[in-house]
C-alpha angles and dihedrals in degrees: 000000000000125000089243092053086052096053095040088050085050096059090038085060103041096045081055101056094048088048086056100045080043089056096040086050092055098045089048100053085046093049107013086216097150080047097055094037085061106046100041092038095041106021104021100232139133115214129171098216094211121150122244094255090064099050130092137263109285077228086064104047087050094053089050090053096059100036086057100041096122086066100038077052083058090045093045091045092054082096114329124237091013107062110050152164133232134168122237125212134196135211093258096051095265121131138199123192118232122194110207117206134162102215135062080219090049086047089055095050091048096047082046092057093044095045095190153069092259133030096249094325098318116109115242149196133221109204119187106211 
């Protein structure tokens, strides 16, 4: 093979590859796959990954707290002091809702009481400590 074909195969190859970490970082800012691999494989949470502008009042979040305290009780009994909930809030006023647990089988029974993607219409994590 010529020098010029080398060099030629060289760039071919390295303009792909960029194309393709081009490609995988796209994808991953749109999906944050990789990101939620990662946290439910290595660190066994459950995050929503929406900004702060997308989530709700921190006045609604706490309304939909107490209206639903029999369930956050059923949350909270799944084993006491060791499974919890707090309320996050962001700089603008929004707030998020994040169950803390210490177990992957204390995780399951929490997702099985909330049987959704949001906790009555408020995103939540699930943060194993």
């Amino acid at each position: 093979m010529s020098r010029q074909r080398r060099v030629i195969w060289l760039v071919g190859a390295i303009l792909a590859v960029l194309t393709a970490c081009a490609v995988l970082v796209l994808v991953e800012s749109q999906t944050k796959f990789v990101r939620r691999l990662v946290d439910n494989v290595l660190y066994d949470n459950r995050n929503h990954y929406l900004p702060c502008e997308q989530l709700p009042p921190l006045a609604e979040v706490e309304r939909v707290l107490e209206e639903h305290q029999d369930v956050i009780q059923r949350i909270e009994a799944v084993n006491p002091g060791y499974v919890g909930v707090e309320v996050s809030v962001c700089e603008g006023g929004n707030a998020d809702i994040t169950f803390w647990y210490g177990t992957h089988a204390e995780r399951k029974a929490i997702e099985q009481i909330i049987g959704s993607d949001t906790f009555f219409g408020v995103p939540y994590n699930l943060n194993n400590r």
